[in-house]
C-alpha positions as CSV (number, residue, x, y, z in Angstrom):
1,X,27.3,35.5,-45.6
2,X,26.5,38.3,-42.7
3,X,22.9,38.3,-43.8
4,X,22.3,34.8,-43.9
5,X,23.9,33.1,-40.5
6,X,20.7,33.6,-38.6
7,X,18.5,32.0,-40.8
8,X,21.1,28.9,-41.2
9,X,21.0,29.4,-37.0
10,X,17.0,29.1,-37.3
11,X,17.3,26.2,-40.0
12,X,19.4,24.3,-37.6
13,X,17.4,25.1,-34.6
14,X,14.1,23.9,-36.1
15,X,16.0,20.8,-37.8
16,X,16.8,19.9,-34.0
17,X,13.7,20.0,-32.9
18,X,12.3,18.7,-35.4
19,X,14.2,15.2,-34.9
20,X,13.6,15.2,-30.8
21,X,10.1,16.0,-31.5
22,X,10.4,12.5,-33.8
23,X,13.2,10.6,-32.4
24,X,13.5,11.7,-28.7
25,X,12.6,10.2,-25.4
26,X,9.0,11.3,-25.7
27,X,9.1,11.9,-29.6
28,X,6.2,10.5,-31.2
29,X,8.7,7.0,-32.5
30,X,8.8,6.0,-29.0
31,X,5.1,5.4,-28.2
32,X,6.0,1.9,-28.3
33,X,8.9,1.9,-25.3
34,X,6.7,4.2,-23.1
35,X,4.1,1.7,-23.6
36,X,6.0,-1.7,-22.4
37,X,7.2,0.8,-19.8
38,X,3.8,1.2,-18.7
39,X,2.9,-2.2,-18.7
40,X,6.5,-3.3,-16.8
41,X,5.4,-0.7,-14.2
42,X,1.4,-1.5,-13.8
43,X,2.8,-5.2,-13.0
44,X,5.5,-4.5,-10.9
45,X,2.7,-1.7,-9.1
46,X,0.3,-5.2,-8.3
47,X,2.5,-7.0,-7.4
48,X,3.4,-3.8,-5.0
49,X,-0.3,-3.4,-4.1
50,X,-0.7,-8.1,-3.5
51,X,2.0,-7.4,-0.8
52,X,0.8,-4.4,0.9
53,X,-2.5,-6.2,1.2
54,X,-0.6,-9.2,2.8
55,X,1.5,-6.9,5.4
56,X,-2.3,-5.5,6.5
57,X,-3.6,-8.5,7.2
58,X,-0.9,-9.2,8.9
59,X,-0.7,-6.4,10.9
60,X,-4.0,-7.0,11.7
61,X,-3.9,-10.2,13.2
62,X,-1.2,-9.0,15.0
63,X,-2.9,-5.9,17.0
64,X,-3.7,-6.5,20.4
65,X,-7.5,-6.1,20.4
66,X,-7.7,-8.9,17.4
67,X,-4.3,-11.0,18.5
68,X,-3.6,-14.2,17.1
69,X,-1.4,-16.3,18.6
70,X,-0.7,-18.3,15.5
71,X,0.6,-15.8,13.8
72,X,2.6,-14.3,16.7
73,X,4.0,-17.9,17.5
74,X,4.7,-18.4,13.6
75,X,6.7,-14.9,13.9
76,X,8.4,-15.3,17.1
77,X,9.8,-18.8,15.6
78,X,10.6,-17.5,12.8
79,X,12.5,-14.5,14.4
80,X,14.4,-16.1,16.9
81,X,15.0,-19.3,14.9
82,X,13.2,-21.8,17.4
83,X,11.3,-24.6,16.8
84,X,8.4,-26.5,18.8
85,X,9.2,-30.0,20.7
86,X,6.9,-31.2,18.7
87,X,7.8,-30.1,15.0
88,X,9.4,-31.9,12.9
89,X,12.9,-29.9,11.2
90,X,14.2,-31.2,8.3
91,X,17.9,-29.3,7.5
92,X,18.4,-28.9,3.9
93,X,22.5,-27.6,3.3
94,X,23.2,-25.0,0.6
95,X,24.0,-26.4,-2.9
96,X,27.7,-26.2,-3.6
97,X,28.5,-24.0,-6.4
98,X,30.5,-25.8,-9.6
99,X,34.0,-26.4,-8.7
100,X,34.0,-25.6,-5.0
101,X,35.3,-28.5,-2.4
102,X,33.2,-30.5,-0.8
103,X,31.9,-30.0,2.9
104,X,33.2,-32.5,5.4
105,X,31.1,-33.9,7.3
């Protein structure tokens, strides 16, 4: 038996690299999950890139030597939750979730 344990050691060795080499996270069965990976990721990375272009143009308009006051107005509204004499504000509530009372009004 002496003579034999490290060959069965080796057998078992190469057996378990032969199934990661097949079977594990980068075995050559899972070509097909790294790809939808890769396609998950190249979306989600334009849809990173759409907004980075949006925050640049914003950021733009909103440098001092190219101000516009738009924007800033639009912001500052926004920010401290004011409104112009002239808007018009329409006040939607929250929808009540299923089995919940009623607000009073």
């Amino acid at each position: 038996m002496k003579p034999y344990f490290p060959s069965a050691i080796l057998a078992l060795l190469i057996v378990y690299l032969g199934v990661q080499a097949l079977t594990g996270e980068r075995g050559l069965l899972s070509g097909h999950e790294r790809d939808a990976l890769l396609v998950r990721r190249e979306a989600q990375l334009a849809g990173i890139l759409e907004q980075r272009r949006d925050l640049e143009v914003r950021v733009r308009y909103l440098r001092t030597d190219s101000l516009s006051r738009d924007l800033l107005e639009e912001r500052a509204r926004a920010v401290l939750g004011f409104s112009d004499p002239r808007d018009y504000v329409i006040r939607i509530s929250a929808p009540v979730p299923p089995g919940a009372p009623a607000p009073r009004a």
